[in-house]
N, C-alpha and C positions, 0 to 999 in steps of 0.2 A: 437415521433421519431420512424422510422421506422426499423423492428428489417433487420439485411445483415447480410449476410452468411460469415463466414472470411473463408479463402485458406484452415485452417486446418479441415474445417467442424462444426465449433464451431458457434454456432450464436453468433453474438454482437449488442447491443444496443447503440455502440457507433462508431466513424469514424475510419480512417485507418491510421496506420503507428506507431513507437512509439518516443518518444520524451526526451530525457536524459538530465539532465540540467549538465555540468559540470564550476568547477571551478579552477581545478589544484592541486586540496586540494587530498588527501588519502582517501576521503569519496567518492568523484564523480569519482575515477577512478574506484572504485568497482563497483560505480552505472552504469558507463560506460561498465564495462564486463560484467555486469548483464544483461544489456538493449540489449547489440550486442550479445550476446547468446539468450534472448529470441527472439530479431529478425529475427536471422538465424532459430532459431527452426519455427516461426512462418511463414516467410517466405514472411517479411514486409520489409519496409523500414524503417531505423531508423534514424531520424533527431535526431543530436548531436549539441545541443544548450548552447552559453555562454551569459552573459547578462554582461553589463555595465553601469554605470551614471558616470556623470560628477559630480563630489563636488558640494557643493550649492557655499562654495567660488569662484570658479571658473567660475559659469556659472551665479552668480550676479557679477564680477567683471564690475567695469566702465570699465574697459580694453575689448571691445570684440575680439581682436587677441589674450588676453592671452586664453582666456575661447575656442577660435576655437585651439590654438597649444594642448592644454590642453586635451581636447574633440579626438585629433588625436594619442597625444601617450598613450590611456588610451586604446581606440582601436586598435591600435598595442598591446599592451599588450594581449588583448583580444583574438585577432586573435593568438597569439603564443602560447597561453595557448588549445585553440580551435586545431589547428598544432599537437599538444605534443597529446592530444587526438583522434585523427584519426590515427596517427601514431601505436599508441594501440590496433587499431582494425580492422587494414587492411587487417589481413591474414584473417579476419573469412568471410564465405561466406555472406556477408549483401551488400544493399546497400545504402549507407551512403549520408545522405544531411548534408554537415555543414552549421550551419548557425549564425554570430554573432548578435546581438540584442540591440538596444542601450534601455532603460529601466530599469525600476525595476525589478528583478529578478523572484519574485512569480510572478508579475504580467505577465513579456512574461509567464512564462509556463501555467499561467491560462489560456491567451488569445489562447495558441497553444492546451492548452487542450478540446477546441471545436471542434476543427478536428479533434484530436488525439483517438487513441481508446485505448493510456498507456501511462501515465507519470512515467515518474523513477528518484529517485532523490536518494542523499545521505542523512543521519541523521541527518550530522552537517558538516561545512564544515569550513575553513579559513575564508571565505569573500574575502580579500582582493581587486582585480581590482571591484568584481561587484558593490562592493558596498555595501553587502550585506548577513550577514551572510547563509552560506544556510542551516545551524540548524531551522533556523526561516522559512529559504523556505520550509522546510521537514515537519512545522507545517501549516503553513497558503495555501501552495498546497491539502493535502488533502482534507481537509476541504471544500475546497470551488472549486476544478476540477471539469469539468462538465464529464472527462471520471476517469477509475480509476486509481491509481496513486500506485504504486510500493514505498517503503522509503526500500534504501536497509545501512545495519548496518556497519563500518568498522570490528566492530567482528566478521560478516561472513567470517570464515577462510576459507570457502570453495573455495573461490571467488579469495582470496587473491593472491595465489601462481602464478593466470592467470591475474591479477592485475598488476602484478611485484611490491606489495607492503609489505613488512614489517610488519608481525604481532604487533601488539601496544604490549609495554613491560611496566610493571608497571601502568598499566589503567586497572584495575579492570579483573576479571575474563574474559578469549579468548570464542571465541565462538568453536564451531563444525567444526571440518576439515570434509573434502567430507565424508571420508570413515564412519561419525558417523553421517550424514542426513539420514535421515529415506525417504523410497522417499512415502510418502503419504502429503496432501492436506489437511492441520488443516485448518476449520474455526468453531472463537467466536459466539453463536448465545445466544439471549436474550427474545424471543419471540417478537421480533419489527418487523414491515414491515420492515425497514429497513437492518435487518438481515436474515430477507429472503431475500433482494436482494444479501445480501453477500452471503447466501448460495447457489443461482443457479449461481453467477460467480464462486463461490467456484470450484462447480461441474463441469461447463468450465472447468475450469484451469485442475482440477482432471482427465476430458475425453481427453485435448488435450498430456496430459503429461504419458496417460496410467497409474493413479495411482490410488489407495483409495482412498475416501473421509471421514474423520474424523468430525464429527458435536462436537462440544466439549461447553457443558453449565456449568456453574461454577452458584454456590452457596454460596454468600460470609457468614462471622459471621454475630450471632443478635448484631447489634451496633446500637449507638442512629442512624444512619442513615436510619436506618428502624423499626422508631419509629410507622410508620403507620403501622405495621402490627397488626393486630389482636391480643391479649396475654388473655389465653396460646394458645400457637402455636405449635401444631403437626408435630414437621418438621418430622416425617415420613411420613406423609399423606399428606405435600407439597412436599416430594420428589417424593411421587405416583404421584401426580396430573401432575405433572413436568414431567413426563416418560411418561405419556400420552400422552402429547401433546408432545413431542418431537420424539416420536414413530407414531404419526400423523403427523407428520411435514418430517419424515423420510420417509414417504411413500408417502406422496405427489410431496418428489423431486424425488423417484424413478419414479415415473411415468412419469416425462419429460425425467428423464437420470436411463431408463432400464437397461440396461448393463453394469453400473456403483456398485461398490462395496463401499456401506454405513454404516458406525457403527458409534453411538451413545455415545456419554459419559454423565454424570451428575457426578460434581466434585463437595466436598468440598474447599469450600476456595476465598481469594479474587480474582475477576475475571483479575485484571494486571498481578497478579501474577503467575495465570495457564493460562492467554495466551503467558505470557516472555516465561513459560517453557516450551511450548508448541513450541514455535518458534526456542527452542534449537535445535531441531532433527528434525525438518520438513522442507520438501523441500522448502515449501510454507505456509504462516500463513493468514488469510483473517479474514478482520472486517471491521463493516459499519463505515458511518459516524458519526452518531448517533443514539440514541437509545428511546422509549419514556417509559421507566420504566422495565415493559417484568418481567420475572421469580424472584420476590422479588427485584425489583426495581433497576435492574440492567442495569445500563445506560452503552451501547456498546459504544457511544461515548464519555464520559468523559474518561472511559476505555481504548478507542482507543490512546489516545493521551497521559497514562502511555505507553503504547506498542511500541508505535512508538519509544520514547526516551530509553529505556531497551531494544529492541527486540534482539537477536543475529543471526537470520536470516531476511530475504525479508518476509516483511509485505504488503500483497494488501490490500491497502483502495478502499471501492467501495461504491459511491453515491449513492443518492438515487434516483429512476425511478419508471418509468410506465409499469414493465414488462410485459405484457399481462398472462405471468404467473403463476402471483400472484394472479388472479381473482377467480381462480379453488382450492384456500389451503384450504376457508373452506370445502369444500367438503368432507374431509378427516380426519375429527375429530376437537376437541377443540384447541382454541386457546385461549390466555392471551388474556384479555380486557384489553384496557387502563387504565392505573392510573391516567390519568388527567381529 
C-alpha cells in the first residue's frame, strides 16, 4: 500500500475519512465526540455509522411479511438512534456522512475499515437494536481492522461533559477530567515489529497534536510465565541490555520525526497494569495488535486487549504493515530476536 500524505502533513498508510460506530448506548456517544473532535482537528470527514440484523426468528419465519414488517421497524429504530447522534454533533465544524448498515456490527466497521484511515468505537456498549453487543465490537474491531481503530472508555471524563453524559456513579473508580490529561502521546512498546509499527503512528499522532512522545516498556515479575528465561538471571544487566535497545530504537524514530520531543521509560511491573496507568493522564495511549515475545516475553497483544477493557482514556490500536520505515531500525543499534 502506498504511503498519502493526509491534510495535517502527517503521512498515512491507510485511506481517508473516519468511521464511529454508534448505538445510543453512553459508551458510543463519547466515542461519537471523540471521533467529531478528531475529525474537525483532522480536517476529515466523518462517517457516523449504526448497524442492524434482523432476529434469526424473524428472518427464518415461514411468514415472510412478518420477517419484511420486522426487518422495517428494526430500521426505524436504527435510523432514530443514527437522528439522536448527528443531532450531537452538528455544531462542530465536520463533515458528516450518516449512514445506516443492515449487518453485523464488527463486521460493517471491518468492511468500512478498508477505506477508512480511523475506526472509533466505544468499550462496551447496550446492544440493543444492533443486535450486538458493542463491548465485543470494541474486541473483535481491533484486532482484525485493516486501518487503526481508536476504543474510546465511558470513564474518559474528559469527553463526558461534551457528551451530555453522566459520569457512571458507583462503577468502579472515574477517570481523569480535562484539566488532569497530561497532553503528551504514551505508547506500549515490546521490541516487536509490531510495536514499532505502534511507535511511528504513535509519533503521527504526537507531530499532528504538537505534543511529546512518551516510548513506555514495562518489565513484568519473574512468574512461571517466563520459565524460559535463563536462571540466575541478572535483571540488572537485562535492564542494560533493554536501555540499549530502546535508546536504539529512540534514535531511529528521531530520525524520521526530527523535531519531535522523545523520552524513554523502562518500568517495573506488569505491562496491563502500567499501560491502564499510563492511559490515566495521557491524552492519547497507543498499542499494537500483537506482539511476538519482545523484552522478556512480553506479548503487546494479549496485553492489548487487558488495556482496552481497563483503559480510562482513548486507546489507538494499530495493525500491523509494511511501513517502508521499518527497513532502516537495524541501522541504529540492537534489536530483540525473536523467541520463536
Amino acid at each position: 500500500m502506498e504511503k498519502a500524505q493526509s491534510e495535517n502533513g502527517v503521512n498515512s498508510l491507510y485511506g481517508s475519512g473516519i468511521v464511529v460506530g454508534v448505538d445510543g448506548s453512553d459508551q458510543s456517544q463519547c466515542a461519537l465526540v471523540w471521533a467529531a473532535h478528531e475529525a474537525a482537528r483532522r480536517g476529515t470527514r466523518l462517517s457516523v455509522v449504526t448497524a442492524y440484523t434482523v432476529p434469526v426468528f424473524a428472518a427464518s419465519s415461514m411468514d415472510a411479511g412478518y420477517a419484511t414488517i420486522d426487518d422495517a421497524v428494526i430500521r426505524e429504530g436504527a435510523e432514530a438512534v443514527l437522528k439522536q447522534a448527528i443531532e450531537r454533533v452538528q455544531g462542530l465544524p465536520v463533515d458528516i456522512d450518516p449512514r445506516v448498515e443492515a449487518g453485523d456490527a464488527a463486521g460493517v466497521l471491518l468492511e468500512l475499515s478498508e477505506e477508512a484511515e480511523l475506526i472509533v468505537v466505544g468499550s462496551r456498549g447496550r446492544g440493543g437494536f444492533v443486535g450486538r453487543l458493542l463491548g465485543s465490537v470494541s474486541s473483535a474491531v481491533p484486532a482484525h481492522a485493516k486501518c487503526p481503530t481508536v476504543v474510546i472508555p465511558l470513564c474518559a471524563a474528559r469527553r463526558l461533559n461534551e457528551a451530555g453524559v453522566e459520569p457512571p456513579k458507583g462503577k468502579g473508580e472515574p477517570g481523569p477530567t480535562a484539566d488532569q490529561v497530561e497532553q503528551v502521546v504514551v505508547v506500549g512498546v515490546d521490541g516487536s515489529e509490531q510495536a514499532r509499527m505502534a511507535s511511528l503512528a504513535a509519533a503521527e499522532q504526537a507531530v499532528s497534536r504538537r505534543m511529546p512522545l512518551r516510548v513506555v516498556c514495562s518489565l513484568p515479575p519473574f512468574t512461571g510465565s517466563l520459565a524460559w528465561v535463563p536462571a540466575p538471571l541478572d535483571r540488572e544487566a537485562l535492564h542494560a541490555d533493554i536501555r540499549i535497545s530502546l535508546t536504539a530504537g529512540k534514535e531511529w524514530l528521531q530520525s524520521h520525526f526530527p523535531s519531535l520531543d522523545i523520552s524513554v521509560e523502562l518500568l517495573d511491573g506488569p505491562p496491563v497494569e502500567v499501560l491502564i496507568e499510563s492511559s490515566r493522564t495521557s491524552e492519547l495511549l497507543v498499542v499494537g495488535t500483537r506482539g511476538r515475545g519482545g523484552f522478556a516475553g512480553m506479548l503487546l497483544g494479549s496485553t492489548s486487549q487487558g488495556v482496552l477493557h481497563h483503559a480510562k482514556g482513548p486507546v489507538l490500536v494499530v495493525p500491523d504493515g509494511n511501513d517502508p520505515r521499518l527497513i532502516d531500525r537495524e541501522n541504529f543499534g540492537p534489536m530483540v530476536a525473536p523467541t520463536s
